[in-house]
C-alpha positions as CSV (number, residue, x, y, z in Angstrom):
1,X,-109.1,-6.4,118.3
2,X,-112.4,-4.9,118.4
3,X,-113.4,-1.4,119.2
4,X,-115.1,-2.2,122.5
5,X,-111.7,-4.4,123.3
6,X,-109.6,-1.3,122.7
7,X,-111.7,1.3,124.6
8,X,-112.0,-1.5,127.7
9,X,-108.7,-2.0,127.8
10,X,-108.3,1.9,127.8
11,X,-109.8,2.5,131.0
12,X,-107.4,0.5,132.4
13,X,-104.7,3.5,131.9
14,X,-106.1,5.3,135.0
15,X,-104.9,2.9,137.6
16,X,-101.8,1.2,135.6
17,X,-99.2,1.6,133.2
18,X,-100.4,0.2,130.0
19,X,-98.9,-0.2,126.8
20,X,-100.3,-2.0,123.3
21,X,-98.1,-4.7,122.1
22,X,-97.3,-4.3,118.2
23,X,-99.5,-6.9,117.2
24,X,-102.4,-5.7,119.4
25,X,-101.3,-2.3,117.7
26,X,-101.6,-4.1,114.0
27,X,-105.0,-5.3,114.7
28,X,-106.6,-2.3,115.7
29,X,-108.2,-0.3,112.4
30,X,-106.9,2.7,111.9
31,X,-110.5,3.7,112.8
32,X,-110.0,2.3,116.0
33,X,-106.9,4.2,116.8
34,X,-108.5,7.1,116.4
35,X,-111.0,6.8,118.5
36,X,-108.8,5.4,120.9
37,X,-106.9,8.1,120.8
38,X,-109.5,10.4,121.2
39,X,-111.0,8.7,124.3
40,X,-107.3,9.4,126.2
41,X,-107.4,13.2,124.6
42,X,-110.8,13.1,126.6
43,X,-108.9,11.5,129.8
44,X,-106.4,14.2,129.3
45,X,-108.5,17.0,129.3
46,X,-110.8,16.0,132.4
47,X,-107.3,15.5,134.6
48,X,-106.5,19.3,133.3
49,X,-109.6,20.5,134.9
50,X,-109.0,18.4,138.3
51,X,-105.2,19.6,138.5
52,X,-106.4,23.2,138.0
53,X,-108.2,23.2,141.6
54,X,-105.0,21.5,142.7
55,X,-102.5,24.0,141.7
56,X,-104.2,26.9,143.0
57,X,-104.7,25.2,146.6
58,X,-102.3,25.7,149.4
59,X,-101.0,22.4,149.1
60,X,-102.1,19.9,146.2
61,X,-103.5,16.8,147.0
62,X,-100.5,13.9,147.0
63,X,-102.9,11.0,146.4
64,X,-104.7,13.0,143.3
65,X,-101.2,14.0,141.9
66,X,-99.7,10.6,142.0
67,X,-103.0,9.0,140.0
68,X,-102.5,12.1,137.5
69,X,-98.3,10.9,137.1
70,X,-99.4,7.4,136.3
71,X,-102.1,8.4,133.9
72,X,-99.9,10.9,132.5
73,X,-96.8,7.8,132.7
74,X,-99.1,5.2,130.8
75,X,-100.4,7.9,128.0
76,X,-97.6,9.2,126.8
77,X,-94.1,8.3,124.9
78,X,-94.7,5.2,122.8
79,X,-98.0,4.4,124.6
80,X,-99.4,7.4,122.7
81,X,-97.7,7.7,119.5
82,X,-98.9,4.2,118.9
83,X,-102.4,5.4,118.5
84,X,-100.9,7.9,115.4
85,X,-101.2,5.5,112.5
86,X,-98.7,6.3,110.0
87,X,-99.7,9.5,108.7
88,X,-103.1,8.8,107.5
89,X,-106.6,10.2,108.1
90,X,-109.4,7.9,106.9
91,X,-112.0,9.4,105.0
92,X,-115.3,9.5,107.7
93,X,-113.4,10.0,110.6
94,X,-113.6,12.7,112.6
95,X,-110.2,14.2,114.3
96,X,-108.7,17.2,115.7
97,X,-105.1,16.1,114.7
98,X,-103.2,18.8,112.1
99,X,-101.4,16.5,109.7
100,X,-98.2,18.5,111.1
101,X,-97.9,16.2,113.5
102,X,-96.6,13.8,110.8
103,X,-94.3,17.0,109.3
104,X,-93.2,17.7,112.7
105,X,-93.1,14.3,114.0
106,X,-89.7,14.6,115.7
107,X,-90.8,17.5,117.9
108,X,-94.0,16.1,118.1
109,X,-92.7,12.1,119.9
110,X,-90.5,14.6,121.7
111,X,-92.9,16.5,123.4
112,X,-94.8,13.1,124.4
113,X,-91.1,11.6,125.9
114,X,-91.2,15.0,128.3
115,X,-94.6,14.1,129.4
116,X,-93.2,10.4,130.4
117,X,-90.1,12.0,131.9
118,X,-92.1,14.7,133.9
119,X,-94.5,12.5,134.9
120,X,-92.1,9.8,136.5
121,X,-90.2,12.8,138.0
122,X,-93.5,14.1,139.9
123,X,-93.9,10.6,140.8
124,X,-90.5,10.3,142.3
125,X,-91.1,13.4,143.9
126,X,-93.5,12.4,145.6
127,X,-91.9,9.1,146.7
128,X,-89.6,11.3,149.0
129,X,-92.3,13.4,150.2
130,X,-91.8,16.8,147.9
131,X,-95.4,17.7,146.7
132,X,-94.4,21.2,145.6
133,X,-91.9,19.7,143.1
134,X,-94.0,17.5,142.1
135,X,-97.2,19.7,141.7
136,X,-94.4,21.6,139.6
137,X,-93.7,18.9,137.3
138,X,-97.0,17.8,137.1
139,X,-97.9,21.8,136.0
140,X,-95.5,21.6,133.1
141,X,-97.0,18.8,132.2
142,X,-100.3,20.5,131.5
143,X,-98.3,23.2,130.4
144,X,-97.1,21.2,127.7
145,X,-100.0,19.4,126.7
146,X,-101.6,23.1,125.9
147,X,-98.6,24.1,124.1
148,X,-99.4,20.9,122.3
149,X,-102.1,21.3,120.9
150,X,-101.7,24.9,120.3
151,X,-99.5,23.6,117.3
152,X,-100.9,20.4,116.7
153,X,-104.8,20.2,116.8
154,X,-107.1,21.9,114.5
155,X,-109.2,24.0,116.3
């Protein structure tokens, strides 16, 4: 799989649930994971600066917070931990991930299955209409993601 594959494929997380079957996984370089990885990091952090208008208005947007769920659905769990080769850090690579995530990496895949399990709660949420749940849920999700990297990325 080349690069260009992976990061086309990528921007297909903002509209649908995608997830890289093991032998796409086993194809990619660990290079390419990486990068990969960062490229959703960089999805992540431009949704935390569109929510942040969201949860300080009266009432947050139900059409922005349900694209947020999905992306936040698709990129997390299994979906992400994929792109964490196993516990290596090429030499030439560039990345903001403390190798504690590998120490750590029970707490670590757990924080990423509350993300999944927030993110399909705010979208049920907003199924039967609640936004304010669901503008909660999607809150701790950013919440979490900040706490995240707090431990986790090397600043």
């Amino acid at each position: 799989m080349t690069l260009t594959k992976t990061l086309s494929s990528l921007t297909l997380l903002c509209v649908t649930s995608f997830t890289l079957n093991a032998a796409d996984m086993k194809e990619m370089t660990i290079t390419e994971s990486i990068e990969a990885r960062q490229e959703i990091m960089k999805k992540y952090k431009s949704w935390d600066k569109k929510l942040d208008s969201q949860f300080k208005a009266e009432q947050a947007d139900s059409a922005i917070l349900k694209e947020a769920a999905k992306f936040f659905q698709a990129n997390s769990s299994d979906a992400f931990l994929a792109f964490f080769p196993e516990k290596v850090t090429p030499d030439g690579v560039k990345t903001a991930a403390k190798s504690g995530i590998w120490r750590s990496w029970e707490e670590f895949s757990a924080i990423t299955n509350d993300v999944n399990l927030q993110a399909s709660e705010a979208l049920q949420f907003l199924e039967n209409g609640d936004i304010k749940s669901a503008t909660s849920s999607i809150s701790e999700i950013t919440n979490s993601c900040r706490s995240c990297h707090k431990k986790f990325k090397a600043r």
